[in-house]
Structure formats: C-alpha cells, structure tokens
C-alpha positions, 0 to 999 in steps of 0.5 A: 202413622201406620200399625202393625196389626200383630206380632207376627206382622211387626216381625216380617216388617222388622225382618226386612228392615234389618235386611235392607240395614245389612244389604247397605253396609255390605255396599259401604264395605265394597265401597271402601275396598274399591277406594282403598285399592283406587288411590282414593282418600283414605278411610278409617281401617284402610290399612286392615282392610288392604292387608286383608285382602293381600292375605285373601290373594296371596298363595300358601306356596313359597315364591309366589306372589300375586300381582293385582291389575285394577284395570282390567276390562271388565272392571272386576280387577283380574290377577295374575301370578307370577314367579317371584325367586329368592325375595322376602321382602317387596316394595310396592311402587305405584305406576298409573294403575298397576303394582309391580314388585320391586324384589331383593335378595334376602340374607337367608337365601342363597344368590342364585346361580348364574350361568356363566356368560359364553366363552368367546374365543380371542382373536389370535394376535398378529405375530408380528405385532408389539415391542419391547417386550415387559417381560412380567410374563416371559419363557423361563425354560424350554425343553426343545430337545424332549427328554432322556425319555423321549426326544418327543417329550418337549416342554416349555416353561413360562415364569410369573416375573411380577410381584402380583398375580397375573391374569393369564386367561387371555395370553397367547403363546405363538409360534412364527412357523404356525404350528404353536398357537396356545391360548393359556386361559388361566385365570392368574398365575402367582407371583414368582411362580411358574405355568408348565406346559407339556406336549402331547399328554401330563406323561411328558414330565414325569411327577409333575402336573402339566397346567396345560397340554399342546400340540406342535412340535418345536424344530430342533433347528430353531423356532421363533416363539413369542408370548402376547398378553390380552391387548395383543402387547408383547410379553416374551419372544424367543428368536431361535431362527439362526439355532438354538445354540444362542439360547443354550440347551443340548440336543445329545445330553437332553440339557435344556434352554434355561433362563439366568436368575440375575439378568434373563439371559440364556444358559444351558441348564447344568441338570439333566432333563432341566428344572421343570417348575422349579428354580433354574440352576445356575450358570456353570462355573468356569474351569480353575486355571490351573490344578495343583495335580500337575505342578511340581513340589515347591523347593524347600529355597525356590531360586528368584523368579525371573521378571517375566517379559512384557506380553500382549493379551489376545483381547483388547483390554483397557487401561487398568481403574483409575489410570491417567494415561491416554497411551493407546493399548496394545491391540491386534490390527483390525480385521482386513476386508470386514466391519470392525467394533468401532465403540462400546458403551456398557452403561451409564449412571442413569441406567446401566442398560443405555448401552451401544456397540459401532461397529465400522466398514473401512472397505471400499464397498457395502457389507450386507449384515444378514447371517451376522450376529453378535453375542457377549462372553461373561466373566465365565467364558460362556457365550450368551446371544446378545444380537440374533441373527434374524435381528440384522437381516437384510442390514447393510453398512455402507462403505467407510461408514458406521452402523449402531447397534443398541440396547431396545428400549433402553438408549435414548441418545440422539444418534439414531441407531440402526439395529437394536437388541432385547432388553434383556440381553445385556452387557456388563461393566467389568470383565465381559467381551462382545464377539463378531460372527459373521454369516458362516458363523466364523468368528470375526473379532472379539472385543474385550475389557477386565477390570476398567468400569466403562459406566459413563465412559465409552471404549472407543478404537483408535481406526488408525492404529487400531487400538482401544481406549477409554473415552470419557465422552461416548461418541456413537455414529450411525450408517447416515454419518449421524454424530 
C-alpha cells in the first residue's frame, strides 16, 4: 500500500485520477453516439442523444435540412446539404447506411408551381378522313359574304350542341382548299353556347368579342369547311363546293348562312349582317295566299257559288289520311330522256330519319349524276339542300336501272344504297317536296305530299302510268338490281 507523503502530493495524484475518470466517460458517450447512429442495440437516453445531435446539424435557415452519410471514407461521418422545398415534416427511412428524406406538402404552404408542360402542336387531320359526323360541336352561322361594313368582314360561328362543357383544345376547323387551318384550343365551350371567330382582327364584328382571330378568306363561290375533334373524328362539315345557295346567305344583302333551330338545316338569316353569338332567327314565313286589299266587298246576299271543276294539282300528292282507295293519283307524265323519283320514304316509327329517295332511268343509256343534286322544299316554300352536288359526283345509273339514295347513318335496310345524305338533312312527314336539279341547275322534277303521313309507308310510282301511291310496304332497290 502506498502513502502519499503530503497534502500537496495526494492532491496531483487525485487530480489525475479524476482526470483519467472523465477522459473515460467522454469515450463512453462517443461510444454510444456511434452506436446510436450505427443501428446498434439501443442504450438508455438514446433517443436524447440522437435528437441532440439532429439539433447540433440541423441549419437555423428555413428549407434546409441536412442529410447525414455514416459511411464515408474517412470514417468521420461527412454531411452534406441539400434543399428540402414546402416540407415540414420528414420521415427517415432507413436504406443499408444512409438517410433520405422522405417530404410532403405541408397544409400551411402554398403547392409549388409548375411549369406547364410544352405545348405540342397536334398533327392536323387528314380532310378526308371520318363520317357521319356527331354534330355536338357543328357550324351554326357562317357569314361568307362579310358584312354591310365590309365584304372583308367574314365570320363564322361554331355552337356547343351537348348538355355538357365541351373540350375544344384540340378541334380543327379545315378547309378543302388549304387556305382555313384553325386549331381552336380552347379549353371548354359551354353547353348550348357559342365560339365566334372573326377574321383578320375583333373590328370584324362590332361590339362583340371574337374568341378567336383567323386568317384565309372564304370564296364566294363555295367552300368545303369541316370541323374534326381531337382523334381526328368528324364533328361538322359544310360542302358549299356547287354554291352557297343550298346553305342560304345573301351576297348583295349581306343575310348570312344560319342554322334552323329545329332540324340543323340551313336558312338565310331573316337579320342584316346575321345573329353573331346569339340564337338564329328563325325560318322566314311564307307569303299569305291571298290579301284581303284586292278582294271585292262581299254582297249583302252573295249568289251560290258554282261547284268548281275537278282540277289537277302541279305535285304529285297522295291519297288524302286515312283513305282506303288504291286508285292511282293523277300526276304529270314523267320526264322523257332523264331519271325519275321512283320512291320516297320519309320515316319510320323506330326512327323518323331511316329515310330513302329511288330515283329510275327508264332510258336506254347510262345517266351520269355528277352536277345533280337534290334538295327538300318545306312547308314554307323555302328550298333546303338535302343532296349536295359534291355528293354525286361521278354517280352513274345504269340504263332501265335504280339508283338510292339515303339518309347517313340513319337507313339501316338490306338494300344497299348507292349514295347517302348528312344526317341532318332531313325530310319530313307532312306537307314537304323533294325537287330534282340536274347539272345545269335546271329543275327536273318535284315530287311532293300534303297532308298523308308516309311514317312506316313509302310513296312509290306507278312507272307505267306515272302516277304515285302510298305503299304500305316500302320496296327500295339499287343500281345493282338489289330488292
């Protein structure tokens, strides 16, 4: 046993012990550290300890946290910052040796913004491609003449059929001819509403706000528009190749090509300069026949009025509703040396656009069609183009053979047909006419009915005689003698 021989000495020995006591927890506490961080078993206060050293690394500058790499080379546990955006909270994972940062957007920060992604062009539609077109997004008014302010002003007018926004960001307006290529690139048009586009600047239409400026003219001739939706399927087409005057719109009166309100059909607007983002008028009605201005005074005791005699009308009208009688109706010959309306079907119960017209060559030699066209007269007397000219191009009917002609989409027979018309040109039950115009623009023959319905009944001639009757049993045939 050994003495210390004073004070003095026993204290410097005390001294060292005591220092050699703390040199001993100090390794202790690193020791631990380096286990807590190592994944090592854990030890009492080693949740403190981590977090102290969190709170020794971690920056007094907001965003910023640092990641902690145990690893490296030199065994000293380098760190490295980076840049943490819109994170309160964090999650340590833990991967072999390292510690990454898993972030969320807290609630009390804004999301950060993005930058959209680049806007690529679509590739513009092939014009000839789709058919029978939806018409949700369809042409409503077309101001192809320009305005009583300039012939320059044109505009066109695209309505919204649907019952729902439509996305328009990617719908294509072309034209046959080149000059017209519009992407609308708008991101919905509301139900029942309307997307004007003005040409050459928002002066074209006084007042109203153009949602879209374009260049190109339309000819005052005839165009060939049609409007495709993002997959390239046809929405819309307007064939004005063989003349405006079967879509309507005035040249000299600057009346412009409007939409009907009932059937898609096309009118001259009753309004100067038209409707521009408003609802169409509506189709003009016919003359009275006959004014009261010009008619005698009745007398006081009118003699009886002499029983008028039987006279033949200029159409060729079926037997009155409900009649029994299978006599033929009185009717004019038919034309010699051309095709003739053979049949018409204006219905069915199913659907009142399953709809046919035959039409017959009775000569002895083919009939080419192209330049023929065939339109519908309403109960007003106006004329609305129901078969375009562009339509039977290059059509022929063989000699003593059909040729039919049908609604698109919408006849579903097992006669195939041979031409068809759009959609929404369509024909009606009562008191309506189709007319035959031949490629001089010559009116060849009309063909009309009054008060009979031909729903579910055909209206079929008599090529002997050439009269007409009603024909409970529609008999369609097509220029390959199909029945």
């Amino acid at each position: 046993m050994k003495f210390f021989r004073n004070k003095k000495e026993r204290s410097g020995i005390a001294g060292i012990g005591w220092l050699a006591a703390g040199g001993f927890l100090v390794l202790a506490a690193l020791a631990a550290l380096y286990f807590v961080f190592r994944g090592g078993s854990a030890v009492p206060g080693a949740a403190i300890v981590s977090e102290s050293a969190r709170d020794v690394f971690r920056s007094q500058e907001k965003g910023q946290i640092y990641e902690i790499n145990l690893d490296a080379a030199d065994g000293k546990g380098a760190s490295s910052a980076s840049e943490v955006k819109n994170s309160t909270t964090s999650e340590a994972e833990k991967n072999g040796d390292d510690i990454k940062i898993t972030q969320t957007s807290p609630k009390n920060f804004a999301a950060p913004t993005e930058k959209p992604a680049p806007s690529v062009p679509p590739r513009l539609c092939e014009f000839g491609a789709g058919a029978n077109p939806s018409r949700t997004l369809a042409f409503n008014e077309i101001a192809w003449m320009g305005t009583s302010r300039s012939a320059d002003n044109e505009w066109i007018e695209i309505k919204n059929n649907g019952s729902g926004p439509y996305s328009a960001e990617r719908v294509q307006l072309l034209s046959d001819s080149g000059k017209i290529k519009i992407i609308l690139g708008v991101s919905a048009i509301p139900a029942h509403d309307f997307y004007l586009l003005e040409r050459t600047d928002d002066d074209t239409v006084p007042g109203i706000a153009a949602d879209a400026i374009y260049t190109g003219s339309l000819s005052n001739s005839g165009e060939h528009l049609k409007l495709f939706d993002a997959n390239c399927g046809l929405l819309d087409e307007v064939n004005a190749l063989s003349g405006w005057g079967t879509f309507g719109g005035d040249n000299a009166t600057k009346n412009t090509a409007e939409r009907n309100l009932k059937d898609l059909a096309w009118h001259t607007s009753v309004s100067a300069d038209g409707t521009p983002r408003a609802e169409n008028s509506k189709e003009p009605d016919p003359p009275p026949q006959s004014t009261a201005q010009n008619s005698p005074a009745p007398s006081a005791n009118p003699p009886p009025e002499p029983t008028p005699p039987p006279s033949s009308s200029p159409e060729n009208l079926p037997p009155p509703a409900n009649s029994s009688s299978t006599t033929p109706v009185p009717s004019p010959p038919p034309p010699a040396g051309g095709p003739v309306i053979s049949e018409i079907l204006a219905g069915i119960s199913a659907d009142a656009d399953y709809e046919f017209i035959e039409l017959y060559n009775s000569t002895d030699a083919p009939i080419d069609l192209t330049g023929w066209s065939i339109k519908r007269k309403s109960s007003t007397g106006n004329e609305y183009s129901l078969l375009v000219a562009s339509r039977l191009s290059g059509k022929i009917i063989p000699p003593k053979s059909y040729f039919l002609a049908v609604n698109e989409g919408k006849y579903t027979g097992s006669v195939s047909p041979d031409v068809s018309w759009a959609t929404s040109n369509k024909l009606a039950y009562t008191n309506n006419a189709v007319i035959l115009y031949d490629a001089t623009g010559a009116k060849v023959e009309e063909v009309g009915w009054a008060e009979t319905p031909l729903k579910d009944q055909s209206y079929e001639r008599d090529l002997a005689s050439g009269t007409f009757s009603v024909q409970a049993n529609p008999n369609p045939r097509n220029s390959q003698g199909g029945n």
